[in-house]
BAVO-482118 format. One line per field, with one value per residue (C-alpha): residue in three letters; chain; x, y, z. Coordinates in steps of 0.2 Angstrom, whole numbers, m for minus. Layout:
// BAVO-482118
rest: [ALA; ...]
kette: [A; ...]
u: [X; ...]
v: [Y; ...]
w: [Z; ...]
This chain:
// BAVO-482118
rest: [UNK; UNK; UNK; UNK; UNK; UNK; UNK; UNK; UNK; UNK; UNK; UNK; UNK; UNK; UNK; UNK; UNK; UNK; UNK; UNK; UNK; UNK; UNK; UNK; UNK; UNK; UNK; UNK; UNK; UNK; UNK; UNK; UNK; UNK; UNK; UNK; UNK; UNK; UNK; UNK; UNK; UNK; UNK; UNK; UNK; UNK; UNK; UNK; UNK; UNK; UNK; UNK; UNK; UNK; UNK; UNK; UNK; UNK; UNK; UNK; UNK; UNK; UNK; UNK; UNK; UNK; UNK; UNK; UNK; UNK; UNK; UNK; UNK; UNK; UNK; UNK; UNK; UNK; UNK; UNK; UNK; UNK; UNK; UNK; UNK; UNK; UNK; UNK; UNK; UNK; UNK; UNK; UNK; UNK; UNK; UNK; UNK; UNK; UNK; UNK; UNK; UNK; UNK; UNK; UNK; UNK; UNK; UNK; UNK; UNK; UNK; UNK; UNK; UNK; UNK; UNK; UNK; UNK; UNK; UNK; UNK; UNK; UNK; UNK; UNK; UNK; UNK; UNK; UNK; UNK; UNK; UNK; UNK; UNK; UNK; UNK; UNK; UNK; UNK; UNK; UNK; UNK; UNK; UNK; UNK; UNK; UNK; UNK; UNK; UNK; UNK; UNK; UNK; UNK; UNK; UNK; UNK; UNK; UNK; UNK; UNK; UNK; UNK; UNK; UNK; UNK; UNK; UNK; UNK; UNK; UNK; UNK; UNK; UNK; UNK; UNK; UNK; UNK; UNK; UNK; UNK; UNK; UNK; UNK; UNK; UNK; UNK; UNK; UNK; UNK; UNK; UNK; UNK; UNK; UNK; UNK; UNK; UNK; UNK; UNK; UNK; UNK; UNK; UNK; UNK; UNK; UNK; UNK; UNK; UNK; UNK; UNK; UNK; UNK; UNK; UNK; UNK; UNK]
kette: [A; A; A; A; A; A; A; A; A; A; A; A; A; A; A; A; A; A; A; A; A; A; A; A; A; A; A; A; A; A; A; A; A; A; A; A; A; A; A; A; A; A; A; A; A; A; A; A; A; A; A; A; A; A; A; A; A; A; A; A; A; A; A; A; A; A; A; A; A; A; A; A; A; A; A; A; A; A; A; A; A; A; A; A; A; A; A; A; A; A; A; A; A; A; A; A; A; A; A; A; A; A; A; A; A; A; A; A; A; A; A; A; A; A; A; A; A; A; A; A; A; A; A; A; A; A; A; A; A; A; A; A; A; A; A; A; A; A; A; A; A; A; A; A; A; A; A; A; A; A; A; A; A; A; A; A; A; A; A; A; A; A; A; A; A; A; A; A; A; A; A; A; A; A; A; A; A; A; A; A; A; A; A; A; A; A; A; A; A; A; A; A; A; A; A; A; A; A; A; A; A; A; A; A; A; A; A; A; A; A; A; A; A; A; A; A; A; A]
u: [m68; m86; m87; m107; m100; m92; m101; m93; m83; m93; m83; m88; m75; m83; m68; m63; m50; m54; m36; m38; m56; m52; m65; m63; m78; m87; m101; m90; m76; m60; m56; m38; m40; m36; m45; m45; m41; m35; m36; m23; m23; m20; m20; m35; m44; m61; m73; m90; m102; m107; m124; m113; m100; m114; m119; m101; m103; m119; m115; m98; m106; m101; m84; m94; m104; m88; m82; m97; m95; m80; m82; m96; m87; m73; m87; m96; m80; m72; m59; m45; m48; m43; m42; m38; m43; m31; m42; m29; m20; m32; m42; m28; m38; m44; m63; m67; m83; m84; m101; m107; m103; m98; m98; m86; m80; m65; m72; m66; m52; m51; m36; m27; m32; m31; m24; m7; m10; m7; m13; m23; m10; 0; m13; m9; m14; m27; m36; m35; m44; m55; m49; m47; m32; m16; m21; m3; 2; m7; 2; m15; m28; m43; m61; m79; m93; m108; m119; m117; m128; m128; m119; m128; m120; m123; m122; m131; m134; m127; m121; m134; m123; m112; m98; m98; m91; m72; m68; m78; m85; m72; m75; m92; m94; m86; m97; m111; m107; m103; m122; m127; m118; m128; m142; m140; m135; m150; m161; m151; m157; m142; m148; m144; m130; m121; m126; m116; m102; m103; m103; m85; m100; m98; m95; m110; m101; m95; m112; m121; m109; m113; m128; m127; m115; m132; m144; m131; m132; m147]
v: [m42; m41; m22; m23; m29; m9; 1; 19; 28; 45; 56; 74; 92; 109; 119; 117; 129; 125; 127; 119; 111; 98; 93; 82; 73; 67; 73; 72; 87; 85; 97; 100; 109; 109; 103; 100; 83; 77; 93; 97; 107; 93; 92; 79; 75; 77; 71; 77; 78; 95; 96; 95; 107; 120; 119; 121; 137; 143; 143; 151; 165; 182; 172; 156; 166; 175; 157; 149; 161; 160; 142; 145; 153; 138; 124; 134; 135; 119; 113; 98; 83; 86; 104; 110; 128; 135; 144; 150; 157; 166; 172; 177; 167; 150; 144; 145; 135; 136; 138; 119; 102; 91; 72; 63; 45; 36; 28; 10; 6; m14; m13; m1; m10; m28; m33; m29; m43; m60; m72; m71; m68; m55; m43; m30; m36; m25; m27; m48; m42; m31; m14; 0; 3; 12; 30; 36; 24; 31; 44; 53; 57; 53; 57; 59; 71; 62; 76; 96; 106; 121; 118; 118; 130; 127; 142; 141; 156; 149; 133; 127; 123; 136; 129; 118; 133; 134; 115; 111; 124; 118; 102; 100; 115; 103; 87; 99; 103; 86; 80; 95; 87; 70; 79; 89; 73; 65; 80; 78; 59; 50; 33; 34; 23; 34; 51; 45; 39; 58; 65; 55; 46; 28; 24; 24; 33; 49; 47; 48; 62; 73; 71; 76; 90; 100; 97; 106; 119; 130]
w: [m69; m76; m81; m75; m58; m55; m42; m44; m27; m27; m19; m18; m22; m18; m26; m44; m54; m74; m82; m99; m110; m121; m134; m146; m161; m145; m135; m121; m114; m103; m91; m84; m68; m51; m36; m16; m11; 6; 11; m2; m22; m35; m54; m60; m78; m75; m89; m92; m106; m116; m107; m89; m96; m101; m82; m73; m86; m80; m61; m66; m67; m79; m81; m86; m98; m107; m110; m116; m130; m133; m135; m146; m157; m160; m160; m175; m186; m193; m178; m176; m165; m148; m147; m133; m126; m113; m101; m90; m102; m112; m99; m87; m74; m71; m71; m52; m48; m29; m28; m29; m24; m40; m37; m46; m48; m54; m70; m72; m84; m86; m98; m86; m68; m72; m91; m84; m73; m81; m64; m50; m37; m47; m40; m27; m11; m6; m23; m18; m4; m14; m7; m17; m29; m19; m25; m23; m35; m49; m61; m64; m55; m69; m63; m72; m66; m61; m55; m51; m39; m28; m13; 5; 17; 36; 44; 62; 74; 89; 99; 112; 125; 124; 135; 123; 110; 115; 114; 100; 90; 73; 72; 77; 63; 50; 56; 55; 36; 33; 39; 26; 13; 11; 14; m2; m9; m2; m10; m27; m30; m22; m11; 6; 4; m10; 0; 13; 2; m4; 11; 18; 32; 26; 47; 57; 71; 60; 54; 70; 76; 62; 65; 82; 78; 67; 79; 91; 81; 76]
């Protein structure tokens, strides 16, 4: 596969817990941190550059500023390539970032997806039918930051139909939030087809339903 034909999966995580930072003679960190996927905490790399790394700092907060100096403080003395800087452990607590939505894509390793391959038809099937890898058989979950930004709360006053309220007031909560979240992607210079991928409103009819579900709410 022609690398110039990959279109990144933007997926989008609102919660992460920054255990270890990796740097290296690069431009370019790795963070070992926990995340929510699938409605579940799991272990990921997630790769970003300094400039990104400065900014997951900032909107960390007095804890993000503690660390930036810290971090200072080994990028201006002589240091070996990795190093790594166990944040957990020296801190007593993770990074938290819960503040904003990072979108994150699984960045394209030709030598890993396809060179093990030596035909055609030795491919996984739903690769042949140009699906997505099988996620759960992967050993790591490897992701790179594409953008950060404050997230967008929904937070309406009321239901308009309030018998409406009892049956549905989750969900239609959650759609609601969702339609929030490709709006901010939207706003934060995704296309509309990307904002949507963020959002998990790829199918027209969870599109239209969360769209619904906000103007429900007021």
């Amino acid at each position: 596969m022609d690398a110039q034909e990959y279109a990144p999966h933007y997926i989008q995580i609102n919660e992460l817990y920054i255990d270890t930072v990796v740097i290296d003679d690069t431009e370019f960190v790795t963070l070992w941190c926990f995340t929510v996927l699938d409605d579940e905490y799991k272990f990921v790399y997630l790769g970003c550059d300094f400039t990104q790394f400065n900014q997951i700092l900032i909107a960390a907060g007095d804890k993000g500023d503690e660390i930036a100096l810290h971090m200072a403080n080994i990028l201006n003395q002589p240091y070996e390539a990795p190093t790594l800087i166990p944040i957990k452990e020296q801190f007593d607590e993770y990074l938290e970032l819960t503040t904003h939505d990072l979108i994150v894509y699984e960045p394209l390793a030709v030598e890993d997806d396809f060179d093990a391959y030596d035909e055609e038809e030795d491919l996984p099937i739903e690769q042949l039918l140009g699906g997505r890898p099988n996620k759960t058989q992967q050993k790591y979950l490897i992701y790179q930051l594409d953008k950060l930004y404050p997230s967008k709360i929904f937070e309406p006053e009321k239901l308009e139909r309030e018998e409406l309220a009892d049956c549905f007031e989750d969900d239609s909560l959650e759609m609601a939030q969702l339609y929030y979240d490709y709006l901010n992607a939207i706003e934060n210079g995704y296309s509309e087809e990307q904002a949507r991928q963020v959002a998990g409103l790829e199918k027209d009819l969870f599109f239209r339903m969360a769209h619904k579900a906000s103007e429900l709410w007021k």
